[in-house]
C-alpha positions as CSV (number, residue, x, y, z in Angstrom):
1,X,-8.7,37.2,37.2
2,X,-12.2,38.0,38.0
3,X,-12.5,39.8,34.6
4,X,-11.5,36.4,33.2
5,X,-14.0,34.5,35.0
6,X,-16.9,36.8,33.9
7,X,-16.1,36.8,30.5
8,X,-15.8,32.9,30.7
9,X,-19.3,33.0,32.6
10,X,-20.9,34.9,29.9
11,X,-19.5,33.0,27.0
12,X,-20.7,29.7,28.2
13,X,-24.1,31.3,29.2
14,X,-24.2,32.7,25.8
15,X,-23.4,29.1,23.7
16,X,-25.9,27.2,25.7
17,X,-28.1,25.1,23.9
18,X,-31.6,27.6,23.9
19,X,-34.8,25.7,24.0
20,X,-37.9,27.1,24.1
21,X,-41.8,26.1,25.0
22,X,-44.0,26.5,21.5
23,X,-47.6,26.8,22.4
24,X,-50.1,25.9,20.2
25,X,-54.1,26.2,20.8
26,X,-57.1,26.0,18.3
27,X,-60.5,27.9,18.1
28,X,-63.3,26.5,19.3
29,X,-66.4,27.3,18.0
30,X,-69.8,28.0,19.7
31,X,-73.2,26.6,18.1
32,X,-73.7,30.1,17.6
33,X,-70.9,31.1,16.2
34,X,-70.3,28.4,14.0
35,X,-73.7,29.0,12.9
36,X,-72.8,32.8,11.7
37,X,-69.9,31.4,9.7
38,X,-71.8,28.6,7.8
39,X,-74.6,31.0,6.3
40,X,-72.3,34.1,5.6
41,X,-72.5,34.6,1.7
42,X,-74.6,30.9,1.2
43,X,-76.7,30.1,-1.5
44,X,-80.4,28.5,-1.0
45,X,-79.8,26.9,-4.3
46,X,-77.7,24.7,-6.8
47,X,-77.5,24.4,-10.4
48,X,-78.3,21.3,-10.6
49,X,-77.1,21.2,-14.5
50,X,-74.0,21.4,-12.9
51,X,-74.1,17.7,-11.5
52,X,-76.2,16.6,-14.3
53,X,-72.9,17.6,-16.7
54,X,-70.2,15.7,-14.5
55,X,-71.5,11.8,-15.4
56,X,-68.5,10.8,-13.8
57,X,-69.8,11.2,-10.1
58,X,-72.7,9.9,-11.0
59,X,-71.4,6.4,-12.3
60,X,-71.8,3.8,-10.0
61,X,-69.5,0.8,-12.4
62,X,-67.1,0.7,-9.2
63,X,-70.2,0.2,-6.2
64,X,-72.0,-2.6,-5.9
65,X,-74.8,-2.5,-2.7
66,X,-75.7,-6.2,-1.2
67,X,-78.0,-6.7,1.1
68,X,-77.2,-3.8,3.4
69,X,-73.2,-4.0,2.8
70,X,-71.0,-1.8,0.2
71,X,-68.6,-3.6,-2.1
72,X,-66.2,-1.4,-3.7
73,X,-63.4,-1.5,-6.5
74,X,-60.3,-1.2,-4.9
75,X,-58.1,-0.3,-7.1
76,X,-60.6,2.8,-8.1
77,X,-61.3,3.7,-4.2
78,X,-57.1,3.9,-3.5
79,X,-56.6,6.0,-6.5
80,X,-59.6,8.1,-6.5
81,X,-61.8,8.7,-4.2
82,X,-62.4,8.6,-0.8
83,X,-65.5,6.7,0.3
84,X,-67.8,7.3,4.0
85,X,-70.2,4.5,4.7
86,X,-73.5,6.1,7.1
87,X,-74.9,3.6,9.5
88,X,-78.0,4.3,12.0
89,X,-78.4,1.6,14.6
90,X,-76.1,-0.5,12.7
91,X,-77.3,-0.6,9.0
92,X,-76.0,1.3,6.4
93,X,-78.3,4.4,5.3
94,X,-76.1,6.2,2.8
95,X,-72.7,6.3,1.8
96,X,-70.6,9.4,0.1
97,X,-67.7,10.2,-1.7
98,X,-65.4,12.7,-2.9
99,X,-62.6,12.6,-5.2
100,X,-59.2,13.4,-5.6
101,X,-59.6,15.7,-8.7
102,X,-62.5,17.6,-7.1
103,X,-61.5,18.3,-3.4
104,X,-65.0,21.1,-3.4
105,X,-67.6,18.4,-3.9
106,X,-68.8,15.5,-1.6
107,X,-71.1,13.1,-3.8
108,X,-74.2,11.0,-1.9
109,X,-75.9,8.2,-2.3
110,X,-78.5,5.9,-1.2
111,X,-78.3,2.6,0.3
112,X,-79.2,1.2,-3.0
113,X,-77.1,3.2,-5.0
114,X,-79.1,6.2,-6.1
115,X,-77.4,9.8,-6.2
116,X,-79.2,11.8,-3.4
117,X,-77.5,14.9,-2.7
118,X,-74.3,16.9,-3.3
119,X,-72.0,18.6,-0.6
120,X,-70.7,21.7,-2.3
121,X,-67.6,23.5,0.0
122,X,-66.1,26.6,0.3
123,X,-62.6,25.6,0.5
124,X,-61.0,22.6,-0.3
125,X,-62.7,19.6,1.5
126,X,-58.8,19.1,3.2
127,X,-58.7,23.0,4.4
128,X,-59.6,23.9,7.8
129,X,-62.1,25.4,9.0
130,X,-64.4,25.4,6.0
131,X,-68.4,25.6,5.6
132,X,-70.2,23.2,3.2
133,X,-73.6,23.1,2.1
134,X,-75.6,20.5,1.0
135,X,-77.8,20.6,-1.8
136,X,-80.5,17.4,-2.6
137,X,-80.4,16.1,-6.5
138,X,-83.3,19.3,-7.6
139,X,-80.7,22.1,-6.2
140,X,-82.2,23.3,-3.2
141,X,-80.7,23.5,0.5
142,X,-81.0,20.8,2.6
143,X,-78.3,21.6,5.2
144,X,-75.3,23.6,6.0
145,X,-71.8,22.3,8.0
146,X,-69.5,24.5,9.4
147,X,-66.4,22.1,9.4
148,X,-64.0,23.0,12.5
149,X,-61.5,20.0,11.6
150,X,-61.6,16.2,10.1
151,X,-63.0,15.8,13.7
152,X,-65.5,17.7,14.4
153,X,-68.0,19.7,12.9
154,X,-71.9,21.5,13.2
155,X,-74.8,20.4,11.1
156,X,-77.9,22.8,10.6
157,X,-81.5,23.1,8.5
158,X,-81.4,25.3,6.2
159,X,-83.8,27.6,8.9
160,X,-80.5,27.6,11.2
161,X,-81.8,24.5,13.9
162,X,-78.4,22.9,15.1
163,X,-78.8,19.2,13.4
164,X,-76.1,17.2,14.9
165,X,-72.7,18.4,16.4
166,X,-70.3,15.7,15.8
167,X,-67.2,15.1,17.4
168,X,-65.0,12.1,15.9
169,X,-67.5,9.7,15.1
170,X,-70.5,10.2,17.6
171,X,-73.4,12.6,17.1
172,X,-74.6,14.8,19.5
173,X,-77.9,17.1,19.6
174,X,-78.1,20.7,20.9
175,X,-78.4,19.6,24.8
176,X,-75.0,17.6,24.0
177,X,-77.2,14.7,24.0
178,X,-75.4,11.5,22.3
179,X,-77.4,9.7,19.8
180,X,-77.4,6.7,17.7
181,X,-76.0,7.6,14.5
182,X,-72.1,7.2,13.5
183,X,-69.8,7.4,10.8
184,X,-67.1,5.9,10.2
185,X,-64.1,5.9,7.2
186,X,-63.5,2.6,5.2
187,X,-60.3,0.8,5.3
């Protein structure tokens, strides 16, 4: 009988429903090191041919800029691209976008509409971590990202001075010091 009751005892034990505790954790990145990543292997320049040839990102048929406030073609903006308004202190300073063809290149513009600068990335702008740089419309450096996640990322000069560390859509500056800049997505 006691054999009996043993084996019974180990073949429940053995059928019971097994669950276990999946941990999960990220990386997080210090100014410095995040610094080291986004200049490994980066270019101080752009061809800038290389935007001049692609009219497409250049073409503004689809924006129209009013009096401080962005009206875009709906139809076009679902399909594809995906658009970020910049505001300072409430007014719009710039706007981007990136398309769904092109997931390397972030195109900028002025509040009036005029192409500015070109983010140029390492990995598909969806892929995480990556490192972007930032080139204005003559080719050279203006700034490098090292891109931890859609929700935060580090901003430097092209000398290596930390910019802005942003974490979902507030800026901070070196000392962690929030500031009045934000970003935010467009509905």
């Amino acid at each position: 009988m006691r054999k009996f009751l043993i084996t019974i005892l180990f073949l429940l034990i053995s059928f019971m429903p097994v669950s276990a505790l999946t941990l999960s954790g990220g990386v997080e990145y210090t100014v410095q090191s995040a610094r080291d990543l986004a200049f490994q292997d980066l270019s101080k320049t752009y061809d800038v041919n290389l935007i001049r040839l692609n009219k497409k990102h250049i073409s503004l048929d689809s924006v129209k800029v009013e009096e401080g406030k962005i009206y875009i073609e709906k139809s076009l903006y679902e399909k594809e691209r995906v658009f970020t308004p910049f505001y300072r202190n409430g007014e719009l300073i710039s706007y981007s976008t990136a398309y769904a063809d092109d997931l390397y290149h972030m195109y900028y513009y002025d509040k009036a509409g005029c192409f500015i600068a070109i983010d140029v990335s390492d990995k598909e702008l969806n892929v995480f971590p990556h490192k972007i740089a930032k080139y204005n419309k003559f080719g050279k450096l203006v700034s490098v990202a090292f891109v931890v996640s859609d929700r935060e990322q580090f901003v430097f000069r092209p000398n290596g001075k930390l910019v802005v560390h942003w974490k979902d859509n507030a800026a901070f500056d070196k000392n962690g010091k929030l500031f009045q800049m934000t970003r935010t997505c467009a509905d």
